[in-house]
N, C-alpha and C positions, 0 to 999 in steps of 0.2 A: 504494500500500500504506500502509495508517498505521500509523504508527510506532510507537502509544504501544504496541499491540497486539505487536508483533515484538519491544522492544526489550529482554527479555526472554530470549528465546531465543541459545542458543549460538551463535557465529560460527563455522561449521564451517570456513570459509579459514583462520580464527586460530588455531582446535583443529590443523588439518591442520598449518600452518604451526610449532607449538609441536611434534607429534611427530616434526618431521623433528630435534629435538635430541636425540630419542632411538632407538637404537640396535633396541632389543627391547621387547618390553608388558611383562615383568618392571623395566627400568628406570621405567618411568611409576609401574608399583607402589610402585617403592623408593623415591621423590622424595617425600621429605622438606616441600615447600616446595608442592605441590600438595595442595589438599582432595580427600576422594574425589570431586566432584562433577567437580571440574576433571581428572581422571584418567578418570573416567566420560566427559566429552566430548571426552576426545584421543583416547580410545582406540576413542570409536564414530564417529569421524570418519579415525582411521584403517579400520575396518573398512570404512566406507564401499564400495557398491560403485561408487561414481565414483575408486575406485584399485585397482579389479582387473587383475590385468595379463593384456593381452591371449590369444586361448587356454589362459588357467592361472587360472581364475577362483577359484582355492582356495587365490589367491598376493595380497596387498596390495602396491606401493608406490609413494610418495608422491614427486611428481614432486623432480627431485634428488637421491632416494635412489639411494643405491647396491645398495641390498642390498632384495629383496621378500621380504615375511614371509610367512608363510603367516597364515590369515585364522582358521584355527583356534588358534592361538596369540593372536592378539590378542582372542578371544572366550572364551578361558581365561582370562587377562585379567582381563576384564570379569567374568567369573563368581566369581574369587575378592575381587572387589569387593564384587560382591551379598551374601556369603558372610563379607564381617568387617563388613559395616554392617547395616543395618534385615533383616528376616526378608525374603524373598520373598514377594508377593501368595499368595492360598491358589489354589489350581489352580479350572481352571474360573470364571474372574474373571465378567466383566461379558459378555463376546461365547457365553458358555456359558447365563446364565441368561437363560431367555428370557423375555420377559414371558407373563403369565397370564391369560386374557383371563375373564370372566367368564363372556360369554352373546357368542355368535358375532353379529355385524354383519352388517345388507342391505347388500345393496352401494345404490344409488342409480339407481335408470332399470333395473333388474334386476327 
């Protein structure tokens, strides 16, 4: 893998690892000492589904915890993140517009 490409990218062990100091997703909110960005990657690394807890997939927690949150809570979370920082993308993003083609293409040996 090269690195300079990944190195970039959040350590979701270190996200996961950093949430187990917190208790509830309203504590990650509260924390002072966290940018949203870094709140942003505790909180979707707790959602993660590599900590669903078994048969109760609508439960999170993070190995060592004592306590599983439900997954709805930590994605409330997240939404009131979206909700104090930049607007939300406008509905129907890039997977919605489809491209336009001009004049329909032969296929090749067709």
């Amino acid at each position: 893998m090269n690195r300079s490409l990944h190195e970039n990218l959040p350590d979701v062990h270190a996200n996961s690892l950093l949430a187990l100091t917190f208790g509830d997703p309203a504590q990650v909110l509260a924390d002072r000492l966290l940018s949203p960005d870094e709140k942003r990657c505790i909180l979707a690394a707790w959602a993660s589904d590599a900590f669903a807890v078994e048969d109760r997939p609508w439960l999170r927690q993070l190995p060592g915890s004592d306590e599983a949150i439900p997954v709805a809570a930590i994605l409330r979370a997240l939404q009131r993140l979206d909700e104090e920082g930049d607007p939300p993308p406008r509905r129907g993003g890039a997977a919605l517009n489809f491209p336009q083609c001009e004049e329909t293409k032969l296929a090749v040996g067709f």
